[in-house]
N, C-alpha and C positions, 0 to 999 in steps of 0.2 A: 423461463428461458435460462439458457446458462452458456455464455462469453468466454471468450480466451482472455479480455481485457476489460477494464472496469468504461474503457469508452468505449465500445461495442456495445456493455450490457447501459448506459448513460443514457440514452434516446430512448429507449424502450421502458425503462424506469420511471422520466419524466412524462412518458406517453399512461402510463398506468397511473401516475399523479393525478396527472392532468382531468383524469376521468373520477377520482375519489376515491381512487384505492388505496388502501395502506401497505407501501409497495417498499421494500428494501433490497439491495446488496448484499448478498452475503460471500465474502471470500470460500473457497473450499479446495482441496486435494485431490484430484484426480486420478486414482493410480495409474503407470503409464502417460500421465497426459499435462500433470504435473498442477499449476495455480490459475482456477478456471473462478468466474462470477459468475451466482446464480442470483437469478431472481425472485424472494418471496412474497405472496401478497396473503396478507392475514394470519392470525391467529386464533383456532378453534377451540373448544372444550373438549372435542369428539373428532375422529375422523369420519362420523356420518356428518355432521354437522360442516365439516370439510368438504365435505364431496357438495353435498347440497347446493352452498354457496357457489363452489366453482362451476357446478348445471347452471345454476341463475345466471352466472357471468355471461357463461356462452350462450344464454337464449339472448340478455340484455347485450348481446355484442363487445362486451369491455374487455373482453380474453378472447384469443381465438383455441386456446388447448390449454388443460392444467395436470398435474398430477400431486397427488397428497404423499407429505412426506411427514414424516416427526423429524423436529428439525431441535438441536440440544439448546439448550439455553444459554 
């Protein structure tokens, strides 16, 4: 997901905890649109190994939509 405000993205974060995800915050830039909160959950070796997990999420119900990104360190 990704927020205009860090309590917007706050419920939804603790909602992806809540379930055993490794869920964080991350600040970002939007051009045009200016300091938006996005939300990440996990860390892969692969982006197949990315995708994968996010298929399981959505069959196990704990995501309703995901998209893979490389996110910098």
């Amino acid at each position: 997901g990704s927020y205009p405000s860090t309590s917007e993205a706050e419920p939804e974060l603790k909602k992806l905890k809540s379930k055993g995800l490794g869920a964080e915050v991350r600040e970002v830039e939007v051009p045009g649109k200016g300091k938006w909160f996005r939300l990440y959950v996990g860390q892969f070796p692969t982006v197949k190994d990315a995708e994968a997990t996010g298929k399981n999420y959505k069959t196990e119900k704990l995501i309703r939509d995901f998209v893979v990104v490389k996110v910098p360190n």
